[in-house]
N, C-alpha and C positions, 0 to 999 in steps of 0.2 A: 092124610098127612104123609109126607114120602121125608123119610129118613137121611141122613145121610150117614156114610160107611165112616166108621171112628177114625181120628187121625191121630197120628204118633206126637205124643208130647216128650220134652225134653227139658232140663234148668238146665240152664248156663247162667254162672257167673250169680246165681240166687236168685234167677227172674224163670220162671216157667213159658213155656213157649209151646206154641199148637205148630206143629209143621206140616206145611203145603206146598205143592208140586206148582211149580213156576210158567208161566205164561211164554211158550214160543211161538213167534209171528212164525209167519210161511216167508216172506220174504222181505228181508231189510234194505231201502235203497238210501243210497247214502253221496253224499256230491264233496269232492276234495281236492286239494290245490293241484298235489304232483301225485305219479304213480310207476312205477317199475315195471317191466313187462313180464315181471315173477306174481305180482301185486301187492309187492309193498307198498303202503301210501303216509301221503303227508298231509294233514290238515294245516291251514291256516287262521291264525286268531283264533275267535270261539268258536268255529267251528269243530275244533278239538273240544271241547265240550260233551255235549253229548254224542257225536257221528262216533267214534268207538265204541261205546258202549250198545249205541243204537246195531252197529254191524254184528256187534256180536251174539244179540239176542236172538235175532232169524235161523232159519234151518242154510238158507243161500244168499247168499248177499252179491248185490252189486253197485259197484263205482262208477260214478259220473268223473273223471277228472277232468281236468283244465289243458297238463301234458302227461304225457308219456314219455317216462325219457327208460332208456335200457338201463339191463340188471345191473347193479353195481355203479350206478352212478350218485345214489341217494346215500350220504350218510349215514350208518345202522345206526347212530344216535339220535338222529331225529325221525325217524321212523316211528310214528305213531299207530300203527294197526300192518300186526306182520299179515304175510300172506297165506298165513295158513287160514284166516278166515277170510278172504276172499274169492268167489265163485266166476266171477265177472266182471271187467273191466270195461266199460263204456268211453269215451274221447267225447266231451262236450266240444258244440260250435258254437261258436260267438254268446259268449258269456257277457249278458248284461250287469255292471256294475251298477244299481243304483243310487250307492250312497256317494261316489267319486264324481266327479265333476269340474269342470275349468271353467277357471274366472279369470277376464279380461278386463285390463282396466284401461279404457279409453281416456285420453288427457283431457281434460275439462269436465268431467263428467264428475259427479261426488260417490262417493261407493255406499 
């Protein structure tokens, strides 16, 4: 039978608690609307979701974005993931929308 090394327990708050050392990937990739050429970035819809939190668990992260625009064009209020955790900046081509699409409606025709 192989042991394992004792781990530090703690109460908070009147609940006892085992503590353990957290899971860091090697490398978090992550895909986002806009980006700053410092790397600040901006999610769009849910993709704010988890891509933040996903950035920040890896040792080096890097961004897919849509544009690149220069420092100081992004609002620091809407800045969802500053640049101190970003390692790498990528410029995606040709972004397939799946879910957007055009509807034409021909005259005679019933929709």
């Amino acid at each position: 039978m192989i042991g394992a090394e004792p781990r530090e327990r703690r109460n908070f708050n009147g609940r006892d608690f085992i503590l353990e050392q957290s899971i860091t990937g090697d490398v978090s990739i992550i895909k986002a609307w806009k980006a700053d050429k410092k790397g600040n970035v901006m999610f769009r819809k849910t993709a704010r979701n988890f891509n933040p939190d996903v950035a920040t668990a890896g040792r080096t992260c890097i961004v897919e974005v849509e544009e690149l625009v220069e420092e100081g064009e992004l609002d620091p209020d809407h800045i969802h993931l500053p640049a101190v955790y970003v390692d790498k900046i990528v410029v995606g081509e040709k972004f397939e929308k799946r879910i957007e699409f055009k509807t034409m409606h021909v005259e005679g025709q019933a929709v």
